[in-house]
C-alpha positions as CSV (number, residue, x, y, z in Angstrom):
1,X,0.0,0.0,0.0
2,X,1.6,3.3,-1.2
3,X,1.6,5.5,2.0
4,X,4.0,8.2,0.5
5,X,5.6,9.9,-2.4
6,X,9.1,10.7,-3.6
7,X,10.9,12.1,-6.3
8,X,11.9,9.1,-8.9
9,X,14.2,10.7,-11.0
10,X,15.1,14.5,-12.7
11,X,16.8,15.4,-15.6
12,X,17.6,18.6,-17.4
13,X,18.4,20.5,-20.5
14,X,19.8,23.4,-21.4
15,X,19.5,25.7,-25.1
16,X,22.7,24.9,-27.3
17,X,23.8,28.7,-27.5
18,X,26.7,29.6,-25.0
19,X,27.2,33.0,-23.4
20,X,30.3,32.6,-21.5
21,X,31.8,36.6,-19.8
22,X,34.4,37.1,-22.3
23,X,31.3,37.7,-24.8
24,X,29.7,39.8,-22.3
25,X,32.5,42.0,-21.9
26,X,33.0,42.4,-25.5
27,X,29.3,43.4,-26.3
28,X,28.9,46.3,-22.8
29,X,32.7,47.4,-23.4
30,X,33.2,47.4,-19.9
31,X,34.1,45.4,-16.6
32,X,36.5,42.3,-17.3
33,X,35.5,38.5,-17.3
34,X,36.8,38.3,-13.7
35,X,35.0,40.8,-12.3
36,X,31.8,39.3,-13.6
37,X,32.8,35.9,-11.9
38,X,33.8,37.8,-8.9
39,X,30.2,39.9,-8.8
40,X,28.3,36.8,-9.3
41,X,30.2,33.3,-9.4
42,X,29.0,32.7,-12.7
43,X,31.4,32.1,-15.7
44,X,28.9,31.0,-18.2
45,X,25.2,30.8,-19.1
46,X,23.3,29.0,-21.5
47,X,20.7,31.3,-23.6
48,X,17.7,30.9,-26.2
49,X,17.9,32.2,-29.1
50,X,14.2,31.0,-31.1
51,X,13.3,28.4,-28.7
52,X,10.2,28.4,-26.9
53,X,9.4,27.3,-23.3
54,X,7.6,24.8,-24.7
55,X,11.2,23.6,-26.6
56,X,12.6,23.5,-23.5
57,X,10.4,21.7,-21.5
58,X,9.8,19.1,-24.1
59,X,13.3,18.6,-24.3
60,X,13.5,18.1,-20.6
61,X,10.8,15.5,-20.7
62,X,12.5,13.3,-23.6
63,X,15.5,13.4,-21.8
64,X,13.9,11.7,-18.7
65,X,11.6,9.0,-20.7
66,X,15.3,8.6,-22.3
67,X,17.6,8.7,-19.2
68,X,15.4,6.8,-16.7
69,X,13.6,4.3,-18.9
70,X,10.1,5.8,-17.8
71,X,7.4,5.0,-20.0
72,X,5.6,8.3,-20.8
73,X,2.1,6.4,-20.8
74,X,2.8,6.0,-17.2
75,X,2.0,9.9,-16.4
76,X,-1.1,10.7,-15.2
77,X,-0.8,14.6,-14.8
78,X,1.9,17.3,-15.9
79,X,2.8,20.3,-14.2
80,X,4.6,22.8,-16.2
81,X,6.1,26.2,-13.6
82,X,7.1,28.9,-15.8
83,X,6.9,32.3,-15.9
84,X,7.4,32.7,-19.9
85,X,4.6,31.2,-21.4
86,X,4.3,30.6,-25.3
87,X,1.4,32.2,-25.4
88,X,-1.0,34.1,-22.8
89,X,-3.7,30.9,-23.3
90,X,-3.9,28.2,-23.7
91,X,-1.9,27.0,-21.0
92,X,1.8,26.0,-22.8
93,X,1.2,22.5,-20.4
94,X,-1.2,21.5,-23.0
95,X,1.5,21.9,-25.7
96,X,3.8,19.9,-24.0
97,X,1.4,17.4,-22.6
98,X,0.7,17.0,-27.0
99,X,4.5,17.3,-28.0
100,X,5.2,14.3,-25.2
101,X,3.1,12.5,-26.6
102,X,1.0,11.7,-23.4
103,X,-2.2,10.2,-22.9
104,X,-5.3,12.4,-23.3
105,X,-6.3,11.3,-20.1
106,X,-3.7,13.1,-18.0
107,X,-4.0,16.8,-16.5
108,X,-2.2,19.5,-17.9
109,X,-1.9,23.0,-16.1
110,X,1.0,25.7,-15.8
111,X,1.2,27.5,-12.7
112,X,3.4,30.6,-12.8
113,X,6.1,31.5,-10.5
114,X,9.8,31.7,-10.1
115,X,12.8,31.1,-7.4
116,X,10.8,28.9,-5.1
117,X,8.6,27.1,-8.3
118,X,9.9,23.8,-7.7
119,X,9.2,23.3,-4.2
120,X,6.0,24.4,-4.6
121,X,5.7,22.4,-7.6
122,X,6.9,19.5,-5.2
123,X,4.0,20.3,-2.9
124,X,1.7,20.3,-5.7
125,X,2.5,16.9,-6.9
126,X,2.7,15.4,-3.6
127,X,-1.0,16.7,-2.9
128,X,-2.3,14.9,-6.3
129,X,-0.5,11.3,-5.5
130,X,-1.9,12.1,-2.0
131,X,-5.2,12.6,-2.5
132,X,-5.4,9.7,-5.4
133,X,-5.7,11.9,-8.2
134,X,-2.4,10.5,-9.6
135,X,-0.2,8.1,-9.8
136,X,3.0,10.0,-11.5
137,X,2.9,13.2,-11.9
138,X,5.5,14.6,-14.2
139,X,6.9,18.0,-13.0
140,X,8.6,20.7,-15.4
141,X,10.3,24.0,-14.6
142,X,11.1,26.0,-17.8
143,X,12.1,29.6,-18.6
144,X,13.4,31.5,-21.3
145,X,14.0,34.4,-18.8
146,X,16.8,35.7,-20.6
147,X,14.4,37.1,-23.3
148,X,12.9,39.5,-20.6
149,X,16.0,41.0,-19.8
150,X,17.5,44.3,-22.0
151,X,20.9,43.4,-23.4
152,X,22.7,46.5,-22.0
153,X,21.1,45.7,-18.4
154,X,24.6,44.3,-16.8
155,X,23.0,44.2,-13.7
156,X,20.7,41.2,-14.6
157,X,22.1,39.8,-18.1
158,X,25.0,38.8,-16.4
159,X,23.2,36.4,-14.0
160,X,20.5,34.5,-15.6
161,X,20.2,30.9,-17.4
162,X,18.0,29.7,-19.5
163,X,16.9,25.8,-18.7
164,X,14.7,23.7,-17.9
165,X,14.1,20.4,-15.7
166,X,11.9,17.1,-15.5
167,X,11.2,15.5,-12.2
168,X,9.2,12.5,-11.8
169,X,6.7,12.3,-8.5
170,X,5.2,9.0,-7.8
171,X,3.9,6.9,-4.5
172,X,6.3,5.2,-2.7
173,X,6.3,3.2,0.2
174,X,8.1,5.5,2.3
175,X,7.6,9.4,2.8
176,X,10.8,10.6,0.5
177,X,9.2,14.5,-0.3
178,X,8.7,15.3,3.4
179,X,6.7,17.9,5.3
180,X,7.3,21.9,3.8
181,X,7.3,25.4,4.5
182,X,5.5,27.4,2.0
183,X,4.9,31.8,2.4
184,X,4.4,34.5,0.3
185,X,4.4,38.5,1.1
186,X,2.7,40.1,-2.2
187,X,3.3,43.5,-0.9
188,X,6.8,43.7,-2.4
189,X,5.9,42.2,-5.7
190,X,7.8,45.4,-7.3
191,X,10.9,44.4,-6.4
192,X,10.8,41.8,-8.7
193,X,8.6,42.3,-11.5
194,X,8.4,42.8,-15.6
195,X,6.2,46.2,-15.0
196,X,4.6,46.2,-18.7
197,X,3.6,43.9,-21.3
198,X,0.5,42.4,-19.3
199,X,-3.3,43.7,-18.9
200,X,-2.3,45.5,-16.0
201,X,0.2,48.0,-18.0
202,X,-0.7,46.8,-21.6
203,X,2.4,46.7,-24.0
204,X,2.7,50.3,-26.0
205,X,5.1,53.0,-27.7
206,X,5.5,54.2,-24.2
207,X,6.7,51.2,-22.7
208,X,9.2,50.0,-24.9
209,X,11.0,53.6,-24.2
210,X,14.6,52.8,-22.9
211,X,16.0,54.9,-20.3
212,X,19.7,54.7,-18.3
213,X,20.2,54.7,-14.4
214,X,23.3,55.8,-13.3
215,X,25.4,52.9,-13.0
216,X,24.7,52.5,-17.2
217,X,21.8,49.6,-17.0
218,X,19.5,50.1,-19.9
219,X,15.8,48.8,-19.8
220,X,12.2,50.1,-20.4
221,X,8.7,48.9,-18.8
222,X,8.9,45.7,-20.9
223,X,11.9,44.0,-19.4
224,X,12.7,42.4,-16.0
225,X,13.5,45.0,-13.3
226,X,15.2,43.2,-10.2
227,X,15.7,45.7,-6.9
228,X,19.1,43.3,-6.2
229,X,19.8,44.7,-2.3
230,X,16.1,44.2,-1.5
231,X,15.7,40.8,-2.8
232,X,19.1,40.4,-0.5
233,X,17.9,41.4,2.5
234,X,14.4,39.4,1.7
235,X,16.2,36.1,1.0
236,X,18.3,36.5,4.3
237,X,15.3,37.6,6.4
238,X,13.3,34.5,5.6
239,X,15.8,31.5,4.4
240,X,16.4,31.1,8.6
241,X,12.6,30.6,10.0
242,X,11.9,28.8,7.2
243,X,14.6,26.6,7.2
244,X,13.4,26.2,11.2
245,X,9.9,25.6,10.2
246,X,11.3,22.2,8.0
247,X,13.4,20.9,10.5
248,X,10.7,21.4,13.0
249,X,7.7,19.7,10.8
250,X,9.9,17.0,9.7
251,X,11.5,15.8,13.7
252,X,14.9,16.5,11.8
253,X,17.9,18.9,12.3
254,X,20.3,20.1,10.8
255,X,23.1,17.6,11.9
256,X,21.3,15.3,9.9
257,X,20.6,16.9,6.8
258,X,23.3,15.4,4.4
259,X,23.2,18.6,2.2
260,X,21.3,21.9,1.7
261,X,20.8,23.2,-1.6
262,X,19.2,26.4,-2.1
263,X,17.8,28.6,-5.2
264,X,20.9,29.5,-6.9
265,X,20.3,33.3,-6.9
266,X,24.1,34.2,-7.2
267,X,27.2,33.2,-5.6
268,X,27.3,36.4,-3.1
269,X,23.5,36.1,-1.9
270,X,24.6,32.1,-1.5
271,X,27.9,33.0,0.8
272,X,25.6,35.4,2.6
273,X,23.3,32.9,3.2
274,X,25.1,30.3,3.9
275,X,26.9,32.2,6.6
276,X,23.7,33.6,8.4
277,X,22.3,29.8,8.7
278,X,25.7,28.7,9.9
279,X,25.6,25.8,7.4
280,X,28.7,23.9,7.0
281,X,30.4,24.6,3.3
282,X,30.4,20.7,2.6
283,X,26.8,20.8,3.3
284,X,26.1,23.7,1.0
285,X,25.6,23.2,-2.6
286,X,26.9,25.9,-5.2
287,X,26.0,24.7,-8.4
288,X,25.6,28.6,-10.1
289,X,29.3,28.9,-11.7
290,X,28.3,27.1,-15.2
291,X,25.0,27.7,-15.6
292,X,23.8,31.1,-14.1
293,X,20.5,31.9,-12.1
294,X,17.9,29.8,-14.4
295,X,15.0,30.7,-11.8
296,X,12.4,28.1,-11.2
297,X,15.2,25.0,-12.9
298,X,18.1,26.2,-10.6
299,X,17.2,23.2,-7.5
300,X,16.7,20.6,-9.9
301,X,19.6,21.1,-11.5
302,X,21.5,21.2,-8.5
303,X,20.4,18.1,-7.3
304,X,20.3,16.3,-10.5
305,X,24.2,17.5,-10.5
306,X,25.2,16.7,-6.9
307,X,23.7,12.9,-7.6
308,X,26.2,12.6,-10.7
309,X,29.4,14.1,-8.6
310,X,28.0,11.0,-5.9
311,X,27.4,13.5,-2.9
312,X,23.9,12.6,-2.8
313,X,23.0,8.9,-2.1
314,X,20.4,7.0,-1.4
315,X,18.5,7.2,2.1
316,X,20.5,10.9,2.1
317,X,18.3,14.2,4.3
318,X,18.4,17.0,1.9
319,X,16.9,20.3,2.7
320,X,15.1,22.5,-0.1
321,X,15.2,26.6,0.1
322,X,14.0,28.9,-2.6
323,X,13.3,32.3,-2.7
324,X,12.4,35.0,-4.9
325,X,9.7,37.0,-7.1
326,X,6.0,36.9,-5.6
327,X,7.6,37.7,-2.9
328,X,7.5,34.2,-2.2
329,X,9.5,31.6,-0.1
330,X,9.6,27.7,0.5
331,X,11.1,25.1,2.0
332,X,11.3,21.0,2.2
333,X,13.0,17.9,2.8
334,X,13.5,14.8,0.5
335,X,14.9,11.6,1.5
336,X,16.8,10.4,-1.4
């Protein structure tokens, strides 16, 4: 009798196009490739150039029917977290769900959000094996967020990925996705936000005027605006009660976790973290260096990566924390 659920498998993909710093500092004219690595820890990113969400998270899904030997008429419902949809409707899960070629019979739905996406897409699938509407529930984070982003803003082209990731949810006899920590503060959805483009401030000649800040970042309405020392002080404020809140629900601590990995924001934001939850450095997972901040993909890939380098193994604690736009927060624990 299934009395639990657990994470099966992951696996990820990333666009073919490269944008390593020594490009970067050729097309803003400025800074060096070390001093991009030393702002942010990241020495390369991988960017779309036509591809779709839909591309991406397609790929992803192939790649775990491939990798893991999972037989895609198995799925029951897909979950697709993205905040770059193809199109405003219908929901880009349906396209997938087509493109996957999966049964007619399964649910489809996208549910938008960013830095904390996969544990709440986690809790989401855990809730549907739980309460019998599934058996396997085929989770996807994709996002082309490099596309929202001006290409003379340094201080956001620099950081972010694009990706995406496949995870596998199914019953299992023991409780692998554990108990979670899930919060949201809406009042400071401006510091994180695309302001234009939506029905709120519809797209026109007036938003897609450019204008310069003083440190030379270039955007208009239409393109990602991130307040950087707000989302900071955010992510430190509420990593450390959350992270209590997960140890606490699950009867765990944090002697026993075998590794942490959090949303890979940016290598500072991570140090910073890292130091104010006084977690041990070969218990915290930087995985940011290759692959920049690819929002809602960043955890899966992490973990997807530590399995591979064999630091994560079988029966392991690890704790989940991501943080981000919303404002939003989670947290949770898997037993591998």
């Amino acid at each position: 009798m299934k009395i639990g659920t657990c994470v099966k498998a992951i696996s990820v993909y990333f666009p073919p196009k490269v944008l390593d710093n020594a490009e970067l500092v050729r097309q803003f004219g400025v800074w060096t490739e070390q001093k991009i690595y030393n702002k942010t820890g990241i020495k390369q990113r991988y960017v779309v150039e036509d591809e779709l969400v839909s591309d991406l998270a397609t790929s992803a899904g192939e790649r775990l029917f491939e990798e893991h030997g999972i037989e895609r008429s198995e799925i029951d419902f897909l979950l697709l977290c993205t905040e770059c949809p193809d199109y405003f409707l219908p929901a880009t899960a349906c396209l997938v769900q087509d493109r996957l070629g999966l049964r007619k019979g399964v649910g489809a739905l996208d549910f938008n959000l960013g830095c904390s996406g996969y544990i709440y897409g986690l809790a989401l699938a855990k809730g549907l094996v739980m309460g019998g509407v599934a058996r396997k529930v085929l989770l996807i984070t994709a996002d082309t967020i490099t596309r929202t982003v001006h290409p003379m803003d340094k201080s956001t082209r620099t950081i972010f990925g694009d990706a995406a990731a496949a995870t596998l949810v199914e019953g299992s006899d023991t409780e692998g996705i554990g108990e979670f920590s899930l919060g949201t503060d809406g009042s400071g959805f401006s510091k994180l936000l695309i302001p234009a483009g939506a029905w709120a401030c519809r797209s026109s000649p007036k938003t897609r005027v450019e204008t310069t800040n003083r440190w030379g970042n270039v955007r208009t309405p239409e393109h990602l605006y991130m307040d950087g020392p707000e989302i900071l002080n955010f992510s430190l404020e509420t990593a450390p009660p959350c992270m209590a809140e997960v140890l606490e629900k699950n009867g765990t601590s944090l002697d026993e976790i075998s590794l942490v990995v959090a949303h890979q924001a940016s290598r500072m934001l991570l140090e910073k973290l890292r130091e104010r939850l006084e977690i041990p450095e070969e218990k915290f997972v930087f995985d940011i260096e290759n692959y920049g901040n690819t929002v809602s993909s960043t955890i899966p890939i992490a973990l997807y990566d530590v399995e591979r380098a064999g630091r994560l193994k079988k029966g392991d604690e690890v704790l989940l924390l991501g943080f981000g736009v919303g404002l939003s927060w989670g947290g949770a624990l898997l037993r591998w």
